[in-house]
N, C-alpha and C positions, 0 to 999 in steps of 0.2 A: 504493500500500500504506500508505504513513503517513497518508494524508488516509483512510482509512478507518479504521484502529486511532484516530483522535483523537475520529472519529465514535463510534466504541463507547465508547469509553472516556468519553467526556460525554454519551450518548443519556441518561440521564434529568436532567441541566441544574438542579443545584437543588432538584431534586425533595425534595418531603416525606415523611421516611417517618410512616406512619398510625401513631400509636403511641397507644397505649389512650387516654390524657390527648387528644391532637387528637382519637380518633373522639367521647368524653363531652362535648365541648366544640364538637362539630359538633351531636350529636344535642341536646344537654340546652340547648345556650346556654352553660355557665357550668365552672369545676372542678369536677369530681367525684373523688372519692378513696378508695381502698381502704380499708376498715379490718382490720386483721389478728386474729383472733379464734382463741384457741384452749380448750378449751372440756376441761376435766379427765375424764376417765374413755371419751375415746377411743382406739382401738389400730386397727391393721390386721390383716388374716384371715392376713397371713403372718409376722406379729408372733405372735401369739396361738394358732398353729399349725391354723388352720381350714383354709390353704392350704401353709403352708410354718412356720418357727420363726423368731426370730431377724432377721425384718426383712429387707429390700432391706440390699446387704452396704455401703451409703456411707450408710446412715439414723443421724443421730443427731440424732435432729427439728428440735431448736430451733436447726440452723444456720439454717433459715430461717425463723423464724415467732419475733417480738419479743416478742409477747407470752405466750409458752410461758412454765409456770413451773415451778422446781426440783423441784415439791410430786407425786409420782408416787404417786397414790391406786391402791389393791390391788383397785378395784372395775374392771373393764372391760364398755363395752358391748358386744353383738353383737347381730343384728339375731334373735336367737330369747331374750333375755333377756323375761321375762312381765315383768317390775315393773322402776322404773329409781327406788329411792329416793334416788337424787339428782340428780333433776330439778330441784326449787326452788334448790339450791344453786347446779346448771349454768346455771337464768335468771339470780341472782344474777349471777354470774363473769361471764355475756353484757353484761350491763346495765352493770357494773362498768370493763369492758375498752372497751367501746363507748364510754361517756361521757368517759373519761380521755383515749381515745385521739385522737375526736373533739375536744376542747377544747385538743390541744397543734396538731393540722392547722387547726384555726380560728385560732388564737392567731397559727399563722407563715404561715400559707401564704393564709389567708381564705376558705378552703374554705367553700361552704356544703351541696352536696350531697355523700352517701354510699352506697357499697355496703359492705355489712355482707359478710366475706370470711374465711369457717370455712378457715380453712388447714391445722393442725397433723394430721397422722395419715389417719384416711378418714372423712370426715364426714358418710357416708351409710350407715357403716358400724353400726347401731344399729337399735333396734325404731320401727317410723315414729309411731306416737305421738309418741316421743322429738323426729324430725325436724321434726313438726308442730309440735309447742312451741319447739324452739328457732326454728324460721325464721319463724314466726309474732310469736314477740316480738322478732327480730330486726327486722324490715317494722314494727314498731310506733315504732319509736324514732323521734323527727321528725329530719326532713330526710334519712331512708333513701328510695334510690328503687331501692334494689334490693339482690342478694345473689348473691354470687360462690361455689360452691360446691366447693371441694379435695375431689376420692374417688380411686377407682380403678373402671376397667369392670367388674369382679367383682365390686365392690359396689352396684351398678345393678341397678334393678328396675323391670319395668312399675309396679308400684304407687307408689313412690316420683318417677318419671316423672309418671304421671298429676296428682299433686299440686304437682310444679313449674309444669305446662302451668297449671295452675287459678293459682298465683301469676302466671304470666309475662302473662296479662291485660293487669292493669294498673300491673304491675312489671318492671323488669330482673332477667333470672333467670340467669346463667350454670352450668355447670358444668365445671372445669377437672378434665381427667384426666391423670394421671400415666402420658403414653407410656414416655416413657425413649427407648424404642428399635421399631423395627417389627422386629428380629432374635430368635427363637425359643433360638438359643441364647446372646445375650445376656442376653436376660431370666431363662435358667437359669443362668447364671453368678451374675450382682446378686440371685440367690434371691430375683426380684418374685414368683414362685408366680403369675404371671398367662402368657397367650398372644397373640401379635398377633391370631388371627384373633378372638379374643374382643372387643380390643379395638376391631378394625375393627366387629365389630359391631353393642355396643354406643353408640361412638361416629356411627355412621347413625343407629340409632334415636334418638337421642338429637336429632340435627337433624333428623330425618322428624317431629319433635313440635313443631318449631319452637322449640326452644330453643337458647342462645347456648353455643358450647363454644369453652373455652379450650384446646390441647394442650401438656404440658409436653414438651418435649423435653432430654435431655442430652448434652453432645459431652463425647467422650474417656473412653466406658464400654470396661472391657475388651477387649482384640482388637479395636477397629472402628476403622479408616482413616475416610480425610473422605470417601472413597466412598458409605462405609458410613453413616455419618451425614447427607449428603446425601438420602439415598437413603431413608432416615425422614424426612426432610422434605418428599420428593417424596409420598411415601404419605401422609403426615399433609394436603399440600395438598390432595391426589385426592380427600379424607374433606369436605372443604370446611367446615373447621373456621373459626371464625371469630378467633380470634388464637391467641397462641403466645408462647410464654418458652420461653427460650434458657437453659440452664447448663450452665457447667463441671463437671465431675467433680472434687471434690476430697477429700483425704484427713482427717478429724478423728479422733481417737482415741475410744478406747468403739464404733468400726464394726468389724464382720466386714473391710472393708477394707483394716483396718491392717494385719492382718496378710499380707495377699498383699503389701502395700507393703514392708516391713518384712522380705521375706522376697527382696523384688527378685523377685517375679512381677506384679508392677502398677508400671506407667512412667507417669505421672499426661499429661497432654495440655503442649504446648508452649504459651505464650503468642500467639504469632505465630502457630501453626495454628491456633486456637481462634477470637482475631481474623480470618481470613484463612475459617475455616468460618462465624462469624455472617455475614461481611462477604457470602460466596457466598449464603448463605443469603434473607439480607435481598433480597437481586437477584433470586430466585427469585418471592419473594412476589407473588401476585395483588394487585392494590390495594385488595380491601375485606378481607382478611386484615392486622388488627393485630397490636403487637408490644406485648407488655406486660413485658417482660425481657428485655435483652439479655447479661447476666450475675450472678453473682452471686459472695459472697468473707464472711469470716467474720474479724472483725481481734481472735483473741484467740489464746490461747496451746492452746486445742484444734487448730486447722488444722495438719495435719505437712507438706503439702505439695498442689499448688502451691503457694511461697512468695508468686505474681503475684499469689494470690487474697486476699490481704490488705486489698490497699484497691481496694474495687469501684468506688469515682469515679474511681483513677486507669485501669481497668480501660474506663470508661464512657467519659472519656477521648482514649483509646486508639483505641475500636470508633469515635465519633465519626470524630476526623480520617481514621481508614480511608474509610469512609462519604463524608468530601467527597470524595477523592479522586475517588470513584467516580462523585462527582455528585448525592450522597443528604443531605440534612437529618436524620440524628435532633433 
């Protein structure tokens, strides 16, 4: 019995886990690096009440997206706007964000290649004109070899489809969707205004075109056990998505969130279950499924709780020495 637990417990010896940076640097030769891009005058259809009002109930954007700025223009797109007069400005802010951001990953890191990576809001969410200009002058910028696209399945469209396929040629084309969850009445709780099986959907179709999809996945959304979160990650494999980022659920103020928190009907996720879900998680993955996050944490005086998600290197850390334990390299 013990000569077999020792066997499990080191069956993968070292192993590497595939993480976005090793697979770019299998394919490409060399670093390559996200750039985070967020682009004024986008919203989501459950922000803006197309689908729901008021946003996913933990959204307060710019916890994750750096280059988000305080500047909240009264103009919003959606994908039946006829005229988008701020377009030239939105190339600007591309060009703007791009080159700054670029030149501080060259400066430290010696980056030479890029994917240009719309993050903030749904960024498929607009008139495709619109889409064709920005990703077109995104692809223009030297030493871009590609573009990493943040939406939601509801905001997918054959048409929009069609002109990624026509990019992904002779470019890297991704597009990350914001699962959350594969549970129907979780995504009604977090007010996503979306449905799994929409999501299952769209997400095939989207690899039956031969393009790269990333799945966003969250642990420690409302009522879900590690079963339960698991068990989206089983589904999200089955979809044969080709990477995946990992986040904690946490609390910032200005979210519909706070107040279930605040009211003690929301118990944010334990540090150690969270660790102990990636950790399962990681062990699940197929080998040509990367990981492009394995957390994420916000170090300013908006986070109310987890307190753990404060500082995401020691977070990163953390998931690490789990990981050797188990035999695994991040």
């Amino acid at each position: 019995m013990v000569t077999i637990s020792l066997q499990n417990k080191n069956r993968y010896k070292n192993k590497e886990v595939l993480t976005i940076g090793r697979y770019f640097k299998k394919k490409f030769g060399h670093k390559v690096y996200k750039v985070p891009i967020s682009i004024g005058g986008f919203t989501c259809p459950n922000i803006d009440g197309t689908v729901a009002k008021g946003g996913c109930t933990f959204c307060e954007n710019d916890s994750f997206s750096p280059n988000k700025t305080e500047r909240k223009p009264k103009f919003k797109l959606n994908p039946n706007v006829k005229e988008n007069p701020f377009l030239e400005n939105q190339l600007k802010q591309l060009q703007m964000q791009f080159e700054a951001t670029k030149q501080r990953l060259k400066n430290k890191f010696g980056v030479k290649k890029y994917i240009v990576y719309f993050q903030s809001f749904t960024n498929t969410y607009a008139p495709i004109e619109t889409l064709k200009a920005l990703y077109t002058k995104a692809l223009s910028f030297d030493d871009v070899i590609g573009l990493s696209i943040g939406t939601r399945t509801d905001c997918m469209s054959d048409e929009i489809l069609d002109f990624l396929v026509e990019l992904n040629k002779d470019k890297e084309i991704w597009v990350e969707y914001g699962i959350q969850s594969f549970y129907d009445e979780t995504l009604k709780k977090i007010n996503r205004g979306d449905d799994a099986s929409n999501m299952r959907y769209w997400i095939e179709r989207t690899k039956q075109r031969g393009l790269k999809v990333c799945g966003h996945l969250i642990y420690g959304l409302p009522n879900e056990d590690q079963s339960m979160m698991l068990k989206t990650l089983d589904e999200t494999i089955d979809l044969k998505v080709d990477s995946i980022k990992f986040h904690p659920l946490y609390v910032v103020k200005n979210t519909l969130l706070t107040k279930d928190y605040k009211r003690g009907d929301f118990t944010p996720i334990t540090e150690d279950l969270y660790i102990d879900t990636v950790v399962k998680s990681i062990k699940k993955l197929p080998d040509n499924i990367s990981v492009q996050r394995v957390t994420a944490g916000i170090d300013d005086s908006t986070l109310l709780a987890p307190l753990w998600c404060k500082n995401k290197h020691q977070q990163i850390n953390k998931i690490r020495k789990a990981l050797i334990k188990e035999g695994l390299k991040y």
